[in-house]
C-alpha positions in Angstrom: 0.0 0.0 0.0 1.6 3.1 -1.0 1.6 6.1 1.9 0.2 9.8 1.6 4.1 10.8 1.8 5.3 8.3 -0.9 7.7 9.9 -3.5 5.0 9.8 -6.0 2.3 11.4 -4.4 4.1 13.9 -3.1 6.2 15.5 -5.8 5.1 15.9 -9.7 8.6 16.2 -11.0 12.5 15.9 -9.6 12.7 20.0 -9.7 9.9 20.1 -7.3 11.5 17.4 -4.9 15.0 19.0 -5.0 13.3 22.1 -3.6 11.2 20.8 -1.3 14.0 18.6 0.0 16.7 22.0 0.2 13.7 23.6 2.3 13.4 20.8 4.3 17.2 20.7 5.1 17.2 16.9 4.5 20.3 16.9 2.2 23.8 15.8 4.6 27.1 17.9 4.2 28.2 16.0 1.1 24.9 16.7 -0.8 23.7 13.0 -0.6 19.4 12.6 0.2 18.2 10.0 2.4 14.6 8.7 1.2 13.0 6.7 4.6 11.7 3.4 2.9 9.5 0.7 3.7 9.3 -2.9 3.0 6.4 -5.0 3.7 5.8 -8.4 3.0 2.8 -10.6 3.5 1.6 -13.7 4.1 -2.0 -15.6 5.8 -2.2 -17.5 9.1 -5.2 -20.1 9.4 -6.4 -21.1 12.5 -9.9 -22.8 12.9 -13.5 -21.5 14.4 -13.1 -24.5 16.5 -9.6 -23.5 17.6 -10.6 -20.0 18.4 -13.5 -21.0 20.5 -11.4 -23.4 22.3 -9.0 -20.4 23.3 -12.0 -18.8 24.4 -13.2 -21.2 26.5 -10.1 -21.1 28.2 -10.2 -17.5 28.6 -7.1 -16.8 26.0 -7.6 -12.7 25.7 -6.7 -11.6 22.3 -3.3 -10.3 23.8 -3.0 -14.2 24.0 -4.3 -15.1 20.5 -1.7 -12.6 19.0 0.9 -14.0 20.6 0.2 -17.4 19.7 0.1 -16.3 16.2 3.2 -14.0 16.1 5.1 -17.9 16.9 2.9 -19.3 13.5 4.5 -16.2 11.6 8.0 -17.9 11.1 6.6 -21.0 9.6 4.5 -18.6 6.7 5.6 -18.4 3.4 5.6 -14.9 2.7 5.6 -13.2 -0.7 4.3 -10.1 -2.2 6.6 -7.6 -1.4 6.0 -3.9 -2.0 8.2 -0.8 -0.9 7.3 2.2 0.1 9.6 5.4 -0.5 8.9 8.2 1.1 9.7 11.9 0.5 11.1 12.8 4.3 8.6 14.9 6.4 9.2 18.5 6.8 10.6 18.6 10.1 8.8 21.2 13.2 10.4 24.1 13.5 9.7 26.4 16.8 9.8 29.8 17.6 11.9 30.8 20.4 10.5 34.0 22.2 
């Protein structure tokens, strides 16, 4: 899913991104930008009605149910990756009086 501050939303052509960029101060001492990116992959986790109510039963809170699927997640095959590049966020700037 691409973000409201991805590079493509954000900025219509380079011209427009080197200035934003120069206003934002986000180029480093040797002129070099650095984009925040994003990678996410994903993947499914089954688990049963029957399952579910039996954690119920037992009083699992969903804290619990997470949990027990965060262990499942290493056993997923995962696929569909998609990045996310970001323009960087104009940074707060305060007035001292």
């Amino acid at each position: 899913m691409i973000s409201k501050n991805n590079i493509t939303r954000s900025v219509s052509n380079l011209k427009q991104l080197i200035r934003r960029c120069e206003s934002y101060g986000e180029f480093d001492n040797d002129g070099n930008l650095h984009l925040p990116i994003e990678k996410t992959e994903s993947s499914f986790l089954m688990i049963s009605k029957e399952k579910l109510m039996e954690y119920e039963a037992n009083g699992m809170s969903v804290l619990e149910l997470h949990q027990e699927l965060e262990e499942q997640a290493d056993d997923c095959s995962w696929s569909d990756i998609s990045l996310d590049l970001q323009i960087p966020k104009q940074k707060l700037r305060t007035k001292i009086f």
